[in-house]
N, CA, C and O of each residue as an XYZ file, in Angstrom:
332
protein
N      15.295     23.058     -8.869
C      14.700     23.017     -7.551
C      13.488     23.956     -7.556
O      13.671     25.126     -7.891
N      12.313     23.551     -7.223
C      11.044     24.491     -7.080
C      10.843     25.281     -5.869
O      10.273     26.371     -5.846
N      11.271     24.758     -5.006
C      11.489     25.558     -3.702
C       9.581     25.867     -2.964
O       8.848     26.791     -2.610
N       9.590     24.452     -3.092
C       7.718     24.462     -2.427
C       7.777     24.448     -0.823
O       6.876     24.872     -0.101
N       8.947     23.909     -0.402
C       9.210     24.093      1.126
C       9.782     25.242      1.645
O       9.991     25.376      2.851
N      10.083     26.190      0.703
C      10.430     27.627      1.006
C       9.232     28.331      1.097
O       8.751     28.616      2.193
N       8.669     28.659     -0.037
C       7.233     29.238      0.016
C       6.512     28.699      1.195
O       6.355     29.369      2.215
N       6.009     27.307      1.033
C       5.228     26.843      2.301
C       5.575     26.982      3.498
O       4.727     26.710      4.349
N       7.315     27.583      4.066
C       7.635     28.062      5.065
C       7.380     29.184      5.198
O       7.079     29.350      6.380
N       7.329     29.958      4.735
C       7.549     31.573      4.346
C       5.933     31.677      4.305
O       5.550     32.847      4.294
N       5.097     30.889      4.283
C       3.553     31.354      4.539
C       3.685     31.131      6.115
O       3.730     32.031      6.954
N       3.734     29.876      6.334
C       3.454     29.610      7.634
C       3.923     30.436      8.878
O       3.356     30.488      9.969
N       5.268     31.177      8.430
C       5.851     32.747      9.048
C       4.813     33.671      8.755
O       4.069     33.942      9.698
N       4.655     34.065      7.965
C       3.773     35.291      7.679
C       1.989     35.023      8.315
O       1.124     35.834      8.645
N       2.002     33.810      8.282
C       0.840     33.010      9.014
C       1.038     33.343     10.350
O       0.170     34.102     10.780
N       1.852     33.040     11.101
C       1.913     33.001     12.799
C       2.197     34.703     12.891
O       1.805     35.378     13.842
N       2.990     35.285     11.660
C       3.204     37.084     11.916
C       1.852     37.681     12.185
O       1.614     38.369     13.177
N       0.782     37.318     11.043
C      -0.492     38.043     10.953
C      -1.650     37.773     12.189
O      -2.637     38.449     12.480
N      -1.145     36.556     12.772
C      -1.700     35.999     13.611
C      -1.779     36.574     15.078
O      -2.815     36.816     15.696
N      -0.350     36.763     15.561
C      -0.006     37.964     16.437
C      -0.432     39.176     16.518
O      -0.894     39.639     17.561
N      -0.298     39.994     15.149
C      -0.474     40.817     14.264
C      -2.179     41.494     14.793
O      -2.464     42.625     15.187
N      -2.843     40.576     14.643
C      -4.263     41.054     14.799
C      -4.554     40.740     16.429
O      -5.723     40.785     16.812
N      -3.717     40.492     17.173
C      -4.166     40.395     18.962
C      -5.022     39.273     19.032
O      -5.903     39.282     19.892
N      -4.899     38.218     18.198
C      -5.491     36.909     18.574
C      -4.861     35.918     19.256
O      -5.239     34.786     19.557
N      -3.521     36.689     19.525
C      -2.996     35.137     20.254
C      -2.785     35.682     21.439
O      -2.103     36.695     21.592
N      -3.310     35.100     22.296
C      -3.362     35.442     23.788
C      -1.820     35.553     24.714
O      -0.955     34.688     24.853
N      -1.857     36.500     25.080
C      -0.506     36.784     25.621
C       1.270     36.598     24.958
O       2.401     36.578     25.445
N       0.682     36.494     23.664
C       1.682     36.206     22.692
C       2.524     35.029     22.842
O       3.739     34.891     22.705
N       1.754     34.348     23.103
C       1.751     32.347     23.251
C       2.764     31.694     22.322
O       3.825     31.074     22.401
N       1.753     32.223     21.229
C       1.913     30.856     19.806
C       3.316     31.477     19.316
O       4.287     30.763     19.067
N       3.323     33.005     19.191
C       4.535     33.538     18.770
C       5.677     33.487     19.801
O       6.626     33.935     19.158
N       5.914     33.333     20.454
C       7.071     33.107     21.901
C       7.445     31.494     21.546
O       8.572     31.000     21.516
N       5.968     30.732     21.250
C       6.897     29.114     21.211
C       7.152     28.980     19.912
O       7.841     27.995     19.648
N       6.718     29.863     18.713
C       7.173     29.321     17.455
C       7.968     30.203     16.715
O       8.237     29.661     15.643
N       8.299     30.942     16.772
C       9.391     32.108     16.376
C      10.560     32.053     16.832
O      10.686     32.384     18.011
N      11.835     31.611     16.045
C      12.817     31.097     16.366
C      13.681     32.629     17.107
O      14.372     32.763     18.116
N      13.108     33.839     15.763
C      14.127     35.153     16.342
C      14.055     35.442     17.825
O      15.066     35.748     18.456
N      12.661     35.328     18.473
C      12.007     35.703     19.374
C      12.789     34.698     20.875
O      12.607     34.935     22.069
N      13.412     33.895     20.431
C      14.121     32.954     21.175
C      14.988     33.378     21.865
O      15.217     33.703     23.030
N      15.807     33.259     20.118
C      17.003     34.323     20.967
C      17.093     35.463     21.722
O      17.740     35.489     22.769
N      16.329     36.682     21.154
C      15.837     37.481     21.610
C      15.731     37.681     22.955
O      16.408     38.402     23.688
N      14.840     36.993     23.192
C      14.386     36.353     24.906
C      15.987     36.083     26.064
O      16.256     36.467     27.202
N      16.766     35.205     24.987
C      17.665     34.576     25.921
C      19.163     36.108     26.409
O      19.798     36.412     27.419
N      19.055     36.654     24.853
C      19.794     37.866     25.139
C      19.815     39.204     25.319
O      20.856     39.800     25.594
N      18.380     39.931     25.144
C      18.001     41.017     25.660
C      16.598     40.822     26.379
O      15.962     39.768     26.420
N      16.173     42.259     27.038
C      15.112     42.196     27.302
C      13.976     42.108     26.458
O      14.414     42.608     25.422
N      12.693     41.766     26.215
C      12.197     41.102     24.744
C      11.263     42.407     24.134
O      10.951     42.772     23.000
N      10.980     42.926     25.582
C      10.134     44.550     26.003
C      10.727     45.488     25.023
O      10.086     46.197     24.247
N      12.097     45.418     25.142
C      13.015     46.294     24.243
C      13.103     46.049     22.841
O      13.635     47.013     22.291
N      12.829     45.251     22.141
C      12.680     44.401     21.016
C      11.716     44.860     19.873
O      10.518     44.582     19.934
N      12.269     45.592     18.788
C      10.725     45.468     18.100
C      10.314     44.723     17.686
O      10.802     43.602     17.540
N       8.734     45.303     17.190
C       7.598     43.789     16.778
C       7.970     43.550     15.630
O       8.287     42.462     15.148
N       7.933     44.922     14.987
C       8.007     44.080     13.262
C       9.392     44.088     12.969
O       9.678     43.945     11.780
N      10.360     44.227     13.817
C      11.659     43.778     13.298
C      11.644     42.158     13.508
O      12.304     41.493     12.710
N      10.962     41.530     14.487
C      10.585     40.295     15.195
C       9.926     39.281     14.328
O      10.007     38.063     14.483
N       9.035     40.126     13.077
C       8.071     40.027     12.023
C       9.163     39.449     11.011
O       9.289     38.253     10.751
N       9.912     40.456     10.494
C      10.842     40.439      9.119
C      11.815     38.844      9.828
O      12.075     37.793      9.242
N      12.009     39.100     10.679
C      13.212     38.274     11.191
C      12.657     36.494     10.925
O      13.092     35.494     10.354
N      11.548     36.857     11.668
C      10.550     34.817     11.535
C      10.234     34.656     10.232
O      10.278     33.467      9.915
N       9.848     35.592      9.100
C       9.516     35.358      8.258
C      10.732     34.887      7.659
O      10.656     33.761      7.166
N      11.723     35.418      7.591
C      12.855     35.228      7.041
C      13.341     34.168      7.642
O      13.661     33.508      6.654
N      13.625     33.531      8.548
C      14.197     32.074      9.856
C      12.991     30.891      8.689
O      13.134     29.910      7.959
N      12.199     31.528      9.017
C      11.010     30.318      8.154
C      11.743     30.142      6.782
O      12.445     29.225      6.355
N      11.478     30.927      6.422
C      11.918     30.780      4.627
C      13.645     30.488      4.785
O      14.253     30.768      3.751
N      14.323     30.083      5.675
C      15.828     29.824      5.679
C      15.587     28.512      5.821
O      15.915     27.833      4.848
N      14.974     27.777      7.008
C      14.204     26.586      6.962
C      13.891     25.708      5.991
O      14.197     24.530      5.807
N      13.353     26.339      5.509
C      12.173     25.639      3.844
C      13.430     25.728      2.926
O      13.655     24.702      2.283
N      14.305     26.790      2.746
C      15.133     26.433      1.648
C      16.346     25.206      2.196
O      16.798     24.436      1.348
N      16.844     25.096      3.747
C      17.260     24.086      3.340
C      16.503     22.435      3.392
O      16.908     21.368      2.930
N      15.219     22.789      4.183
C      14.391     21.272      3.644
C      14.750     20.835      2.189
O      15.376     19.836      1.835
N      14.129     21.958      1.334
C      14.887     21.858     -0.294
C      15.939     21.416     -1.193
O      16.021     20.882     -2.300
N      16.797     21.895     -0.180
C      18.421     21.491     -0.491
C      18.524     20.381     -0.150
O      19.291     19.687     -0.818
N      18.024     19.936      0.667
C      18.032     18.461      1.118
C      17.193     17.297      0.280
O      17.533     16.116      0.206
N      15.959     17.927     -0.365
C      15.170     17.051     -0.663
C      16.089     17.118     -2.150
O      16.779     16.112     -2.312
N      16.159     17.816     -2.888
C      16.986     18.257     -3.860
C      18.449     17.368     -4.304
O      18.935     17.185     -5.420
N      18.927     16.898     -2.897
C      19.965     16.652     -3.001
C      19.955     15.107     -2.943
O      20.714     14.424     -3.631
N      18.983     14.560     -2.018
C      18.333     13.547     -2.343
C      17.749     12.799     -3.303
O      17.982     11.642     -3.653
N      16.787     13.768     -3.777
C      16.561     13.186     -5.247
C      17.288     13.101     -6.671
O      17.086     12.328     -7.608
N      18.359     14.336     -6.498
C      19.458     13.997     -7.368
C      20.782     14.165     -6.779
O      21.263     15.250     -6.451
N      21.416     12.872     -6.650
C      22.631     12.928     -5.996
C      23.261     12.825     -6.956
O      22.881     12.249     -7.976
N      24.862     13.635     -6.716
C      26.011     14.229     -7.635
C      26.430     12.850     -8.337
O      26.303     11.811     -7.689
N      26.865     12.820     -9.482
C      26.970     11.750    -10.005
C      28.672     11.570     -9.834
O      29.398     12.506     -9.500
N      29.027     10.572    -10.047
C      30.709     10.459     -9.670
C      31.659      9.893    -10.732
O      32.864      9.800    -10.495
């Protein structure tokens, strides 16, 4: 397994992190609708209370959990267990 949908997840986290990161996203938009930690977050504490870069490690990591099981899937697809 090459794991190209892990990496390519695991950018696209670190992509929307750096993005935040530098105060380009206006009212913290893009990161509120695409950050899965930040969800929960939202639904069970206050978000104020929350750190950023724990918020950071967390999406990057949700992303790259993502991509590895796209992988597992594509993986499993293209070679199914023989019987």
């Amino acid at each position: 397994m090459r794991l190209r949908a892990t990496w390519a997840a695991v950018l696209i986290g670190a992509a929307l992190c750096l993005f935040n990161a530098t105060g380009r996203d206006p009212h913290n938009l893009f990161f509120f609708m695409f950050s899965i930690p930040v969800w929960f977050a939202a639904m069970f504490t206050d978000i104020h209370k929350v750190s950023v870069e724990w918020m950071y490690v967390l999406t990057i990591l949700a992303y790259a959990g993502l991509g590895f099981l796209i992988d597992l899937g594509v993986a499993r697809l293209r070679y199914p267990p023989k019987q």
